[in-house]
N, C-alpha and C positions, 0 to 999 in steps of 0.2 A: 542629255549631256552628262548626268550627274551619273543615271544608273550606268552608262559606258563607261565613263572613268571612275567607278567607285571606289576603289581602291586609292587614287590621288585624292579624289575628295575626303577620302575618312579621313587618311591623314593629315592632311589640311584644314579640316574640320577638330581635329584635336590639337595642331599648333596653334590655330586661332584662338583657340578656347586659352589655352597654356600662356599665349601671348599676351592675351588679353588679362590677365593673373600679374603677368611680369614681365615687359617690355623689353627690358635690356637682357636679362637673361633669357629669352628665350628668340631673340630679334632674327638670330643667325639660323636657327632650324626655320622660325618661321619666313624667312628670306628663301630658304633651301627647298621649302614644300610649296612656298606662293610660287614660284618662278614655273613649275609643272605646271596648276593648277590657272595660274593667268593664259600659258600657251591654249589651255584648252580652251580657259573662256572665249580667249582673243578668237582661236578659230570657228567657233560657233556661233560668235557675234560675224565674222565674215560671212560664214554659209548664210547665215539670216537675213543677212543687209543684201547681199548678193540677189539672193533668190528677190526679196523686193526689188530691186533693181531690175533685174530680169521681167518680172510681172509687170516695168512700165510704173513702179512707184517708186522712183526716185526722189520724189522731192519728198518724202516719207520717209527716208533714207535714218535721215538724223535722228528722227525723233524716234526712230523704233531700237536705233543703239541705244540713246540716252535711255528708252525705259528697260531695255536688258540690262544695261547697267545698272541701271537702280533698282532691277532688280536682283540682281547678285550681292548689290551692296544691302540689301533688305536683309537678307543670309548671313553674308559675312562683312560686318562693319567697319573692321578695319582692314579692307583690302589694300587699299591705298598705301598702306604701311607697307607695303611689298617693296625691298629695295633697299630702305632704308639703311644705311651706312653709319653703325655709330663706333665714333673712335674714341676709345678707351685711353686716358690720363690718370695723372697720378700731378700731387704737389709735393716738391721735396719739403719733407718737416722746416720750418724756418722758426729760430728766435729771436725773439725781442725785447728788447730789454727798455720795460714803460719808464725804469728810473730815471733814466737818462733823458726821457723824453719832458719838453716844458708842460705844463700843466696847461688846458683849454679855459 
């Protein structure tokens, strides 16, 4: 999987790293490079699960995604952060004026 797409994985492998550094700044390249790099995982967890299925091991099904899964997440740990949506605010400056206010 990895040596076919290597070229998605490098780069995905150094947003990871970069993300992992700084979250918010780097949230939207790493959103940009997971979105590639999940389609490939996603499809090579099909082919996999498929082919069990096919061999008559269906009910093996589950458990053999969940350990692809954990093992991808072994690699890259915050895969999951793929997605993530954060929206950016701001608070208008405000004064206050404590004189005015009664004492606690």
């Amino acid at each position: 999987m990895v040596s076919e797409n290597k070229e998605a994985f490098d780069k995905f492998t150094r947003a990871h790293f970069e993300y992992s550094i700084d979250n918010d700044k780097n949230q939207e390249n790493f959103n940009k490079e997971g979105e590639s790099v999940l389609k490939i995982i996603h499809e090579w967890e099909d082919r996999l699960c498929k082919q069990s299925e096919k061999a008559g091991f269906g009910s093996y099904t589950v458990n053999l995604a969940e350990k692809f899964q954990a093992e991808v997440k072994s690699h890259f740990p915050l895969i999951d952060h793929i997605g993530i949506v954060v929206n950016k605010f701001s608070l208008k400056n405000t004064t206050i004026n404590f004189s005015s206010m009664s004492s606690f």
